[in-house]
C-alpha positions as protocol buffer text, in pm:
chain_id: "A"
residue {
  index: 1
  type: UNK
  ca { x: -728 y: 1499 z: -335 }
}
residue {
  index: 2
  type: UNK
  ca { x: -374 y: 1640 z: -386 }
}
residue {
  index: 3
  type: UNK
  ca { x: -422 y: 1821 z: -76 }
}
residue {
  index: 4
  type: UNK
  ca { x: -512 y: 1541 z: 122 }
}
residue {
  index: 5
  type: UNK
  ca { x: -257 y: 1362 z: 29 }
}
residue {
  index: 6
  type: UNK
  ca { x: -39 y: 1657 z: 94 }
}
residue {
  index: 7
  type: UNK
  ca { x: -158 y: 1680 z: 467 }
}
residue {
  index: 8
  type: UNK
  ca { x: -89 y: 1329 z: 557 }
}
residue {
  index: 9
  type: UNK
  ca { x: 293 y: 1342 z: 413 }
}
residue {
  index: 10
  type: UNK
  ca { x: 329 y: 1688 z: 597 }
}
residue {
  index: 11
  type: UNK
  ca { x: 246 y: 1529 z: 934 }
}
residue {
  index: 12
  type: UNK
  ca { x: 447 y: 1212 z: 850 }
}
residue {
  index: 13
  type: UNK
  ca { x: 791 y: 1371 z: 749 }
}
residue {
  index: 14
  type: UNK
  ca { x: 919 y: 1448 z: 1080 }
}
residue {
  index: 15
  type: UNK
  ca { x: 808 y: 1132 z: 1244 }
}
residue {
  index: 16
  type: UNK
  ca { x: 966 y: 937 z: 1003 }
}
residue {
  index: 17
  type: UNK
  ca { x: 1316 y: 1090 z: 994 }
}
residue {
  index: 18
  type: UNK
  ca { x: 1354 y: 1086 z: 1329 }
}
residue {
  index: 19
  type: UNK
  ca { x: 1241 y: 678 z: 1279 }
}
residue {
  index: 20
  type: UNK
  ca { x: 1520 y: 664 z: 1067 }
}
residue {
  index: 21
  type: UNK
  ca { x: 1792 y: 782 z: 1262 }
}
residue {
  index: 22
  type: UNK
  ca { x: 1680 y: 557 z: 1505 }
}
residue {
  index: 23
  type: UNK
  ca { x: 1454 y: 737 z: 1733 }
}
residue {
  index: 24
  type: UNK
  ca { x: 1173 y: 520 z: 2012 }
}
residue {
  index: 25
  type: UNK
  ca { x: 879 y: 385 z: 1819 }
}
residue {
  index: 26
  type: UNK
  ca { x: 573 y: 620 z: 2037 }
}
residue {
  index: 27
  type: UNK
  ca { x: 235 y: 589 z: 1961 }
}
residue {
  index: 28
  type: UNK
  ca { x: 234 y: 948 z: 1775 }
}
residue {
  index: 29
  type: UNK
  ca { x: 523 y: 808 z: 1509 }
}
residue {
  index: 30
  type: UNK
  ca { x: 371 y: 491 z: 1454 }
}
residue {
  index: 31
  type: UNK
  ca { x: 50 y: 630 z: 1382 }
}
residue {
  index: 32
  type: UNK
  ca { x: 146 y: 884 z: 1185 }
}
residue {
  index: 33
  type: UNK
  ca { x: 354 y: 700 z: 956 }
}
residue {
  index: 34
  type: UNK
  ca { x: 130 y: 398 z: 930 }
}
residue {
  index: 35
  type: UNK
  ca { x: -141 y: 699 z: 767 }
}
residue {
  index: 36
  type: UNK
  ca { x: 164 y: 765 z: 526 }
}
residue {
  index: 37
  type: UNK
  ca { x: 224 y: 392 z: 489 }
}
residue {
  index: 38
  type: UNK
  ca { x: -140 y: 312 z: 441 }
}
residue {
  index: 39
  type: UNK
  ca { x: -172 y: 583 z: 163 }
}
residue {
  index: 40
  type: UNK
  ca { x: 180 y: 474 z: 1 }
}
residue {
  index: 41
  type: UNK
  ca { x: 4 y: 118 z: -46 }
}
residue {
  index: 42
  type: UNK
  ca { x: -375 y: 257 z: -176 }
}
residue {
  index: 43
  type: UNK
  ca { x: -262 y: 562 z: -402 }
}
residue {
  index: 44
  type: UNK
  ca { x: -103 y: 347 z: -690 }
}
residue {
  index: 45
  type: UNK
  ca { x: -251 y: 143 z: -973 }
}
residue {
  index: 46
  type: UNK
  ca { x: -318 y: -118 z: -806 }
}
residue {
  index: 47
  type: UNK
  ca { x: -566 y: -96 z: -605 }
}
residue {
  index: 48
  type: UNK
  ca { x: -787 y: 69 z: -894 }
}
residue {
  index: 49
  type: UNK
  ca { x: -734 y: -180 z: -1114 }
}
residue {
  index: 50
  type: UNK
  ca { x: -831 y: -455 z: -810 }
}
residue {
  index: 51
  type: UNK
  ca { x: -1161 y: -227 z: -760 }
}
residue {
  index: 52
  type: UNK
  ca { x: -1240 y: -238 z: -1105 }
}
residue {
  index: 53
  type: UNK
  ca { x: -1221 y: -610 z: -1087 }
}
residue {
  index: 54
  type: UNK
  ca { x: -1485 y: -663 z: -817 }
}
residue {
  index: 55
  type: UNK
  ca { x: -1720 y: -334 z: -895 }
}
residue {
  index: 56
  type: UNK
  ca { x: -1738 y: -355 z: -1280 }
}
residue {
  index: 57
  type: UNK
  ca { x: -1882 y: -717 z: -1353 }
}
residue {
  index: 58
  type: UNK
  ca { x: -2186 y: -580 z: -1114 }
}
residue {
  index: 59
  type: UNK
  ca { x: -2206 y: -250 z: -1256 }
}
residue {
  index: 60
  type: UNK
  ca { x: -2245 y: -345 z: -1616 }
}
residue {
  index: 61
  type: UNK
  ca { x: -2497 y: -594 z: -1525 }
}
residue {
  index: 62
  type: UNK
  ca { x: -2757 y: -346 z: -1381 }
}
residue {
  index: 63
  type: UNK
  ca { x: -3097 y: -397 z: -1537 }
}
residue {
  index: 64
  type: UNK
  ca { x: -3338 y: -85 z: -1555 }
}
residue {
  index: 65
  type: UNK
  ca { x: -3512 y: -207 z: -1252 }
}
residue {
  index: 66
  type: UNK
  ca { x: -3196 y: -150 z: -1052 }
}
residue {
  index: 67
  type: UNK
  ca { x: -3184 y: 179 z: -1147 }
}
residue {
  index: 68
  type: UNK
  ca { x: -3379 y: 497 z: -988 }
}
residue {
  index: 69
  type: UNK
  ca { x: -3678 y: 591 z: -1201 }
}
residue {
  index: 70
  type: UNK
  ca { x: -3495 y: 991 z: -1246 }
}
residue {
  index: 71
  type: UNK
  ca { x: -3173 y: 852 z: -1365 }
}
residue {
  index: 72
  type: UNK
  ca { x: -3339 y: 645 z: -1625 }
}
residue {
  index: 73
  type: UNK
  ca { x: -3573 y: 923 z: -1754 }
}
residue {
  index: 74
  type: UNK
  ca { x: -3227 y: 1154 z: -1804 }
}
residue {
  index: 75
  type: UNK
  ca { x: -3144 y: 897 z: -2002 }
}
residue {
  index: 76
  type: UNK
  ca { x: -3395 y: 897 z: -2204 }
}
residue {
  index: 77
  type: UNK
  ca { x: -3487 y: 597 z: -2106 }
}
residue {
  index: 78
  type: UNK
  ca { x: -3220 y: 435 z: -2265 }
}
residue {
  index: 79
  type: UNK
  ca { x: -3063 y: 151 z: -2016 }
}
residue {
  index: 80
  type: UNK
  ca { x: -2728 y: 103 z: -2182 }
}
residue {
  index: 81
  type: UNK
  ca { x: -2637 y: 508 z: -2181 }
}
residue {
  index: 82
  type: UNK
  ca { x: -2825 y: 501 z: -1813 }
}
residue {
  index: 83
  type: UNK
  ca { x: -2568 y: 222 z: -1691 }
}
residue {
  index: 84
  type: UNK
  ca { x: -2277 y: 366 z: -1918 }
}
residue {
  index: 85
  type: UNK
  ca { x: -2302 y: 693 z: -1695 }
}
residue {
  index: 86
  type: UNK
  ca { x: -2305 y: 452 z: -1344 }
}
residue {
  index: 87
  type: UNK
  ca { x: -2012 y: 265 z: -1449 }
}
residue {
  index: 88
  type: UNK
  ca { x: -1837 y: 607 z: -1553 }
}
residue {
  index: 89
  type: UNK
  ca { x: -1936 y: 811 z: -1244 }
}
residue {
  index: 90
  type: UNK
  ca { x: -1863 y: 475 z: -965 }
}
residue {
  index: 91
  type: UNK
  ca { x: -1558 y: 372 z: -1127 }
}
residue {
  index: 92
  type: UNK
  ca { x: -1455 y: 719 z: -1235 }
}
residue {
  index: 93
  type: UNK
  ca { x: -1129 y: 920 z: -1058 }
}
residue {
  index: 94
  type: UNK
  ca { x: -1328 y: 1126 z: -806 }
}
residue {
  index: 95
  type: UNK
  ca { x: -1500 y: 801 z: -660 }
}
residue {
  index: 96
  type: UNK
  ca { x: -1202 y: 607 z: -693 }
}
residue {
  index: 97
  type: UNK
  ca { x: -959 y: 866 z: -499 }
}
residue {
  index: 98
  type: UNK
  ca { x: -1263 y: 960 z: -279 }
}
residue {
  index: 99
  type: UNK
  ca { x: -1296 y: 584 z: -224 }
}
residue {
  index: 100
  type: UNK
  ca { x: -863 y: 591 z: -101 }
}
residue {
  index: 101
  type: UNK
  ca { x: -885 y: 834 z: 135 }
}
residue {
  index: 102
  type: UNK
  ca { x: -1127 y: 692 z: 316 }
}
residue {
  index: 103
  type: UNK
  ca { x: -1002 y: 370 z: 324 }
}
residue {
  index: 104
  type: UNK
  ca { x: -603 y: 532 z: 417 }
}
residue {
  index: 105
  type: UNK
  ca { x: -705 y: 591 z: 805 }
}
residue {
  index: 106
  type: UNK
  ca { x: -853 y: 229 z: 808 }
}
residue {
  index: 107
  type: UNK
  ca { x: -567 y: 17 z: 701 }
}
residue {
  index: 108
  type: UNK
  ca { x: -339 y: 265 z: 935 }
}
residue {
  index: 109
  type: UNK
  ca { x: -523 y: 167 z: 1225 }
}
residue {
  index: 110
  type: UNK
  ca { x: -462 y: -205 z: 1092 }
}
residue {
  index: 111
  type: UNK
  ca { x: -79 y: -123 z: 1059 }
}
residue {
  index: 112
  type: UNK
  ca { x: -37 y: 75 z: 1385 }
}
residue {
  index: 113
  type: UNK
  ca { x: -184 y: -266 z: 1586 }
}
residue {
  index: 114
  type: UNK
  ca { x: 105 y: -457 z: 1441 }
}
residue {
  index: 115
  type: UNK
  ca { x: 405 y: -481 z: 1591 }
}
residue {
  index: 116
  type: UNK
  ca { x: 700 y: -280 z: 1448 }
}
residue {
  index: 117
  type: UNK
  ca { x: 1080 y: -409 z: 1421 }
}
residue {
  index: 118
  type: UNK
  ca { x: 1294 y: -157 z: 1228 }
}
residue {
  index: 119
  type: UNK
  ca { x: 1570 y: -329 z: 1093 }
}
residue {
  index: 120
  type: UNK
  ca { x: 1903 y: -122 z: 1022 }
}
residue {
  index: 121
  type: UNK
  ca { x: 2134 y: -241 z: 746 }
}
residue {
  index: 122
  type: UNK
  ca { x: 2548 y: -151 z: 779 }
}
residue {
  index: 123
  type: UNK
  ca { x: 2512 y: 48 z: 389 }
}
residue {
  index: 124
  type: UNK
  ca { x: 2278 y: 172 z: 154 }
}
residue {
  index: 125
  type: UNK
  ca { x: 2170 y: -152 z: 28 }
}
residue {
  index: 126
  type: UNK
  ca { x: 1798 y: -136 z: -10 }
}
residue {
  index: 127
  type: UNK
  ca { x: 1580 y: -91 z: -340 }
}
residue {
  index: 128
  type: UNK
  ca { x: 1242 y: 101 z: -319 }
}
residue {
  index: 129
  type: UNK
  ca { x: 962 y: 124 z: -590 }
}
residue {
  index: 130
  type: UNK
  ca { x: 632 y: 270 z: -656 }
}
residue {
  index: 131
  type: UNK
  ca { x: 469 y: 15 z: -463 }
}
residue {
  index: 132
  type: UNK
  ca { x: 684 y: 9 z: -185 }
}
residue {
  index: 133
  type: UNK
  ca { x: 490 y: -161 z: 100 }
}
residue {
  index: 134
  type: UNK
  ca { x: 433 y: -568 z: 47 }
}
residue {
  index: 135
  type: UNK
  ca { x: 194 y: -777 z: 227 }
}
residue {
  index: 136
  type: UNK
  ca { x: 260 y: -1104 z: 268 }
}
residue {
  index: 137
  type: UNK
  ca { x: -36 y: -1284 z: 245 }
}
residue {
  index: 138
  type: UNK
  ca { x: -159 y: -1525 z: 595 }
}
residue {
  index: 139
  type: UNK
  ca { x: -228 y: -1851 z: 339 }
}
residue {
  index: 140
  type: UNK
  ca { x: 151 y: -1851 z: 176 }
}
residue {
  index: 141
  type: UNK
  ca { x: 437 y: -1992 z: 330 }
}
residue {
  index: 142
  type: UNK
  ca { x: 670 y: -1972 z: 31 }
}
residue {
  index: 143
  type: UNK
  ca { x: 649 y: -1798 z: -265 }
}
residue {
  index: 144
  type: UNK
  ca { x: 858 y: -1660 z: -534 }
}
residue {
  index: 145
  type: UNK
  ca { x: 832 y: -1250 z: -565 }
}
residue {
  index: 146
  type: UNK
  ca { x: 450 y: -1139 z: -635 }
}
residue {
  index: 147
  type: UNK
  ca { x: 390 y: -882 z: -936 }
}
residue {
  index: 148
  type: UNK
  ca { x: 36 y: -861 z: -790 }
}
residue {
  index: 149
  type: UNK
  ca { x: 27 y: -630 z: -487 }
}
residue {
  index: 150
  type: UNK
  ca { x: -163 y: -751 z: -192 }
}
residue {
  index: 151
  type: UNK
  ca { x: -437 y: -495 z: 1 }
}
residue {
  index: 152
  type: UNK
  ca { x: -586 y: -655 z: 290 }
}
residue {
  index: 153
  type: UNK
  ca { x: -374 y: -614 z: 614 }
}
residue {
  index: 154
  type: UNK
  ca { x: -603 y: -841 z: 832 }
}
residue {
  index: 155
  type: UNK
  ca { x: -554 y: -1076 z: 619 }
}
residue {
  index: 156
  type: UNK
  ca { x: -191 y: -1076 z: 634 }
}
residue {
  index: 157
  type: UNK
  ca { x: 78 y: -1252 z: 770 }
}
residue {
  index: 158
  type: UNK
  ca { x: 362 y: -967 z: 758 }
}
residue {
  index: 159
  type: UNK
  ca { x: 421 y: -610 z: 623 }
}
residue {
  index: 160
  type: UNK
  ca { x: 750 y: -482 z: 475 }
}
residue {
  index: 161
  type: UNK
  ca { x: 850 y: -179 z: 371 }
}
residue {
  index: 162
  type: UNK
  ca { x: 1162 y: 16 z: 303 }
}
residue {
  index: 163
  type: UNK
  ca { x: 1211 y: 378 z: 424 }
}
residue {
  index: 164
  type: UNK
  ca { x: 1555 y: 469 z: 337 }
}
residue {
  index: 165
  type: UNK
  ca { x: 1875 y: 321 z: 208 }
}
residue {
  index: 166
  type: UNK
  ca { x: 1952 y: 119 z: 482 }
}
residue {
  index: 167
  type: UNK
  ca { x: 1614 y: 98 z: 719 }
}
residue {
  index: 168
  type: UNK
  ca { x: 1310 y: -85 z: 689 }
}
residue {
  index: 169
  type: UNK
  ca { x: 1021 y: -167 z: 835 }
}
residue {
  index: 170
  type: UNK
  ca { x: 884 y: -506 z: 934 }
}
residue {
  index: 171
  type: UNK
  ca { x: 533 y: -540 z: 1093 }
}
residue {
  index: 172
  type: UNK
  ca { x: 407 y: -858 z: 1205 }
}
residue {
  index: 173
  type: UNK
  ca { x: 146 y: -1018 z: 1479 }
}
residue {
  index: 174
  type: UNK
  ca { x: 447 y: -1192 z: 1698 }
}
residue {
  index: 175
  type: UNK
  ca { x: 343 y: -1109 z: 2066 }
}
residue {
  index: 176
  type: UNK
  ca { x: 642 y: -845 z: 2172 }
}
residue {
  index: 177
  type: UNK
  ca { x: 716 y: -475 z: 2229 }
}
residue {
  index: 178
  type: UNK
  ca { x: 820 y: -259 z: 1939 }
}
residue {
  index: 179
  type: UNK
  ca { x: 1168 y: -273 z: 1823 }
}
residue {
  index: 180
  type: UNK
  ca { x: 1354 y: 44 z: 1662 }
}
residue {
  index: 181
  type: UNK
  ca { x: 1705 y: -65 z: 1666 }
}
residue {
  index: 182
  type: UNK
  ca { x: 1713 y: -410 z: 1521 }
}
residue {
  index: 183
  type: UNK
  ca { x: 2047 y: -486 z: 1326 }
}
residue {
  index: 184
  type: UNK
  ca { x: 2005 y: -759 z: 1078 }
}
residue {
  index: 185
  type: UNK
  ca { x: 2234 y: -958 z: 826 }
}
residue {
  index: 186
  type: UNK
  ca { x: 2285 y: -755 z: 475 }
}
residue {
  index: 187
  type: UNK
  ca { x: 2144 y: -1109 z: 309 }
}
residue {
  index: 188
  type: UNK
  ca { x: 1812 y: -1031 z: 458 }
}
residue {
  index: 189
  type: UNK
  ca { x: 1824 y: -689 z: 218 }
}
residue {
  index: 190
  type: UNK
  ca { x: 1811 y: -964 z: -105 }
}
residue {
  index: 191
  type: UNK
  ca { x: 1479 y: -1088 z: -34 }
}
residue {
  index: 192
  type: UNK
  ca { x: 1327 y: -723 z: 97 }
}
residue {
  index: 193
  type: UNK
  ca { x: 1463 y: -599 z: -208 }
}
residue {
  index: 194
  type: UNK
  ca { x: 1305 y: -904 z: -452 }
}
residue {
  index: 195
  type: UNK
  ca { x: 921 y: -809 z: -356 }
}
residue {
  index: 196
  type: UNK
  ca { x: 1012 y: -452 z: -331 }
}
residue {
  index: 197
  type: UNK
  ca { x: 1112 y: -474 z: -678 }
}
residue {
  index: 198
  type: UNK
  ca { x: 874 y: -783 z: -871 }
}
residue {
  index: 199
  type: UNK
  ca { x: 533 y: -555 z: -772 }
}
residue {
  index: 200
  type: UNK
  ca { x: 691 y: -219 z: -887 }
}
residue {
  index: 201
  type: UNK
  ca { x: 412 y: -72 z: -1159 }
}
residue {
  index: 202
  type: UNK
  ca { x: 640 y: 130 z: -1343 }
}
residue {
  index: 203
  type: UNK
  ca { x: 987 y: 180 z: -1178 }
}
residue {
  index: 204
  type: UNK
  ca { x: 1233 y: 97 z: -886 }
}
residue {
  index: 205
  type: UNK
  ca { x: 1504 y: 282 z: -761 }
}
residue {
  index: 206
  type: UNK
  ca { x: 1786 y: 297 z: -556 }
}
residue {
  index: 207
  type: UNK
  ca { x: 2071 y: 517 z: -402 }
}
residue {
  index: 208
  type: UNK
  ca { x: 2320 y: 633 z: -669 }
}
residue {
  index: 209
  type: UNK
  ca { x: 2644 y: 428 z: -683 }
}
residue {
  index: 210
  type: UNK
  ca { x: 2513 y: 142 z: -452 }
}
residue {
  index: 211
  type: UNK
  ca { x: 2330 y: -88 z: -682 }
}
residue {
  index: 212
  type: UNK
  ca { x: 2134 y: -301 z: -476 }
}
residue {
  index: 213
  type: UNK
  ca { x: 2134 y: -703 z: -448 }
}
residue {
  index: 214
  type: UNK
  ca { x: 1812 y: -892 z: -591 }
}
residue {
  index: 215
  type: UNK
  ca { x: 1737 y: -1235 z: -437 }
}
residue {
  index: 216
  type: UNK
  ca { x: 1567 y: -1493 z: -686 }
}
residue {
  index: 217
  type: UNK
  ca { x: 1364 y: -1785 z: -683 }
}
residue {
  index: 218
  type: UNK
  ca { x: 1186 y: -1917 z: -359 }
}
């Protein structure tokens, strides 16, 4: 898994400092770093803890004639070890990270049909987190910052993510050509900032001696 993971932020490292200091957006960067991107928003708590949701209620109601006749018999024929050892092995780290990766190259291809504006900021005044990329769910117009991270990209109305101390990245469904070289008001950084921060898991940082502006409410 580690190696996988390794691979994909190998091939993204170069396409996404050359993003940064303000390189074209070309097919070959945008794909690459939506495969980075895609993994940045699957590989953290959240999206076990959203599988667990939906899997476990019909995992631990599996009945011994849901089960395969061998699996029940290594049991012992006892149903509540026999589902125990489901629940363990489905919802279990292998699955779950086997379950990411393959699920990393479909949400890229999601990302990489959106269009792209990176926005450039005058300073460093940006926060980033452990959950870095937000979705903006399609049914919200409003909202105060989310603590619950969003996972569906089809479903979404915009994408935001920062990539350095002064650059994001906004993705969106407007009808337009990529943008890499969009300069934008340092108020805009407060809001980026405010969802960056609110769905962090377990920390947020920022560049040293810039301390970043968080908006609040709406």
């Amino acid at each position: 898994i580690e190696a996988s993971m390794a691979y994909v932020e190998d091939k993204s490292t170069r396409p996404l400092r050359e993003l940064i200091k303000g390189r074209p957006i070309t097919p070959e960067r945008k794909g690459a770093i939506a495969q980075l991107l895609g993994l940045q928003l699957l590989r953290g708590p959240a999206t076990f803890q959203q599988r667990d949701e939906i899997l476990r209620p019909t995992l631990e109601g599996i009945e011994a004639k849901d089960m395969r006749p061998k699996h029940l018999a290594s049991a012992g024929g006892d149903v509540d070890l026999a589902r125990s050892e489901v629940v363990d092995t489905i919802l279990g780290p292998t699955n779950r990270f086997v379950m990411m990766l393959q699920y990393v190259p479909k949400i890229a291809s999601i990302m990489a049909l959106m269009r792209w504006h990176v926005l450039r900021f005058d300073g460093p005044v940006l926060a980033y987190s452990d959950h870095p990329v937000v979705l903006w769910p399609m049914y919200l117009e409003q909202a105060e910052p989310f603590v619950r991270q969003g996972l569906g990209p089809l479903t979404t109305r915009e994408v935001r993510v920062p990539i350095a101390p002064h650059v994001a990245i906004l993705m969106n469904w407007i009808d337009r050509k990529d943008e890499s070289d969009v300069r934008i008001d340092p108020s805009a950084a407060l809001e980026i900032n405010a969802f960056t921060i609110s769905q962090a898991q377990d920390q947020w940082m920022h560049q040293p001696k810039s301390e970043p502006e968080i908006g609040k409410g709406i």
